[in-house]
C-alpha positions in Angstrom: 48.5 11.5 -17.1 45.2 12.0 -15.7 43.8 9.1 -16.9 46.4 7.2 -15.5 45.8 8.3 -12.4 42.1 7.3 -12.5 42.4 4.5 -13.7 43.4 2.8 -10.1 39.8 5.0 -8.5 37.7 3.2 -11.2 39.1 0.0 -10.4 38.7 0.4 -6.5 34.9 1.5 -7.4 34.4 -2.1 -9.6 35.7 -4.1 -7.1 33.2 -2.5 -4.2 30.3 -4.8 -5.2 32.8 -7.9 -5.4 34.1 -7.4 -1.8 30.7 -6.6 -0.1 29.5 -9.7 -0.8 32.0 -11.5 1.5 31.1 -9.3 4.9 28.3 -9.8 4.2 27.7 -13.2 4.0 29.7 -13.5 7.4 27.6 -10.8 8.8 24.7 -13.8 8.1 26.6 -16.6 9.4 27.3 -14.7 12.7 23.1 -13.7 12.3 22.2 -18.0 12.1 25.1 -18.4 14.9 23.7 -15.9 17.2 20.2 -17.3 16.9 21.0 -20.6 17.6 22.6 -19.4 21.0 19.7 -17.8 21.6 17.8 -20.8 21.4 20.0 -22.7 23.5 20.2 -20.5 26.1 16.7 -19.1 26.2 14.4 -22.4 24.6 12.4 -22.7 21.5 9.5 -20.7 22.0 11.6 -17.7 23.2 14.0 -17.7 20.0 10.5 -18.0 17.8 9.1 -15.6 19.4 12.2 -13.3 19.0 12.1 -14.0 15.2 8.7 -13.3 14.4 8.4 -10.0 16.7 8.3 -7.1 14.2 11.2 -5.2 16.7 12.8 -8.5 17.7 17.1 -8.3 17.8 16.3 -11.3 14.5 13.6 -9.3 12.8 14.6 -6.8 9.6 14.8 -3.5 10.5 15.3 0.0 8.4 19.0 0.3 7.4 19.5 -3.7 8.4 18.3 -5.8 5.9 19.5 -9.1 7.6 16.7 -11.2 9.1 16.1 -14.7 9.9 13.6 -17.6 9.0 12.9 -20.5 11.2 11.5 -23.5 9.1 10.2 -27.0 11.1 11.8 -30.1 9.3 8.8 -30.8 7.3 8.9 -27.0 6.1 6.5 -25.4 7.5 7.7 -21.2 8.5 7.3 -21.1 12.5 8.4 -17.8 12.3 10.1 -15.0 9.7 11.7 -11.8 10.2 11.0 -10.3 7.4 7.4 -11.7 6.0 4.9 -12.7 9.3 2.3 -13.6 6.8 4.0 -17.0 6.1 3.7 -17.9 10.0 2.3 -21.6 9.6 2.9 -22.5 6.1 4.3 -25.1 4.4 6.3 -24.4 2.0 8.4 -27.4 1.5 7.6 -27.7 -2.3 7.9 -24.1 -3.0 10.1 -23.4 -5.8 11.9 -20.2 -7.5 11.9 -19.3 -11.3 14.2 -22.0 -12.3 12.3 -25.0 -10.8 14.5 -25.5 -7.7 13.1 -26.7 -4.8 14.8 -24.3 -2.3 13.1 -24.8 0.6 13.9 -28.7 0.7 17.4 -27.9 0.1 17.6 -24.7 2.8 16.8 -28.0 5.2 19.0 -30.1 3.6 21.8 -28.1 3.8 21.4 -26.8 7.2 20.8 -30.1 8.3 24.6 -31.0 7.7 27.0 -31.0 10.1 28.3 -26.7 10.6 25.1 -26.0 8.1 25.7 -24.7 4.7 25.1 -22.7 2.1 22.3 -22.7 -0.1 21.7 -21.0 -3.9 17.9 -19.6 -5.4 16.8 -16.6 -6.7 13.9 -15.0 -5.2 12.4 -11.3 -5.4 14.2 -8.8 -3.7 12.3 -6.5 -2.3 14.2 -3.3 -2.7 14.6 -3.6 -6.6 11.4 -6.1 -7.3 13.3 -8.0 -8.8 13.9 -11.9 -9.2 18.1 -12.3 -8.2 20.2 -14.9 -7.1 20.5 -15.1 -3.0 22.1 -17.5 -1.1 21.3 -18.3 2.8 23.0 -20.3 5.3 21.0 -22.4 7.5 21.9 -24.4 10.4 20.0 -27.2 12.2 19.1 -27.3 15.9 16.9 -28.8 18.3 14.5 -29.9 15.5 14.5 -26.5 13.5 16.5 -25.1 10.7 17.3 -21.4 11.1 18.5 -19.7 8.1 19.9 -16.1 7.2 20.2 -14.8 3.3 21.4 -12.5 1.2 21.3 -10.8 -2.0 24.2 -11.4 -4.7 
């Protein structure tokens, strides 16, 4: 009997992981969104600015772990919330542990009409390490603006 009766507890704990992932992958669309109507309202150099500030509304913060990353069509970072060190670098070629390309496709992808989606692994920096993430970008006024998370 009360085995029975755990058996639905253990099944709402499995399924926790499962149905994060969905918030939280709108909770990064809505991120990309609200950057890009930032942009638009207040120009380009505003929004980067925004980005790259380490207590900017885009910038990771304790207890947050969403940021964004602004990339130039040619790939180079004009500003990140997360890593400031990559300010000015290209890093169109850049590639994860499989091989993939996944800067050229962030661009690629939020280059399309509504943005997209796009699939890599990289290092997480709360467990060190390498695991799948996924980021939506979205183009505008010459800029790709992306948002990821962690699988």
């Amino acid at each position: 009997m009360r085995n029975r009766l755990l058996m639905p507890v253990f099944a709402m704990i499995l399924a926790l992981p499962m149905g994060a992932q969905p918030a939280e992958k709108a909770k990064a669309e809505a991120l990309v969104k609200e950057g890009i109507a930032f942009l638009k309202a207040s120009g380009k150099d505003a929004f980067i600015g925004e980005v790259h500030k380490g207590s900017g509304r885009f910038h990771a913060k304790p207890g947050n772990p969403l940021y964004l990353f602004v990339y130039d069509l040619n790939g180079v970072v004009l500003a990140h919330g997360a890593e400031a060190n990559l300010l000015g670098v290209n890093r169109l070629n850049v590639k994860d542990p499989d091989g993939k390309q996944y800067i050229k496709d962030l661009l690629a992808v939020g280059q399309k009409k509504g943005g997209g989606w796009s699939d890599y692994k990289r290092m997480n920096p709360d467990t060190r390490k390498i695991e799948q993430k996924t980021s939506f970008c979205l183009a505008d006024n010459g800029i790709v603006v992306g948002c990821g998370i962690y699988k």
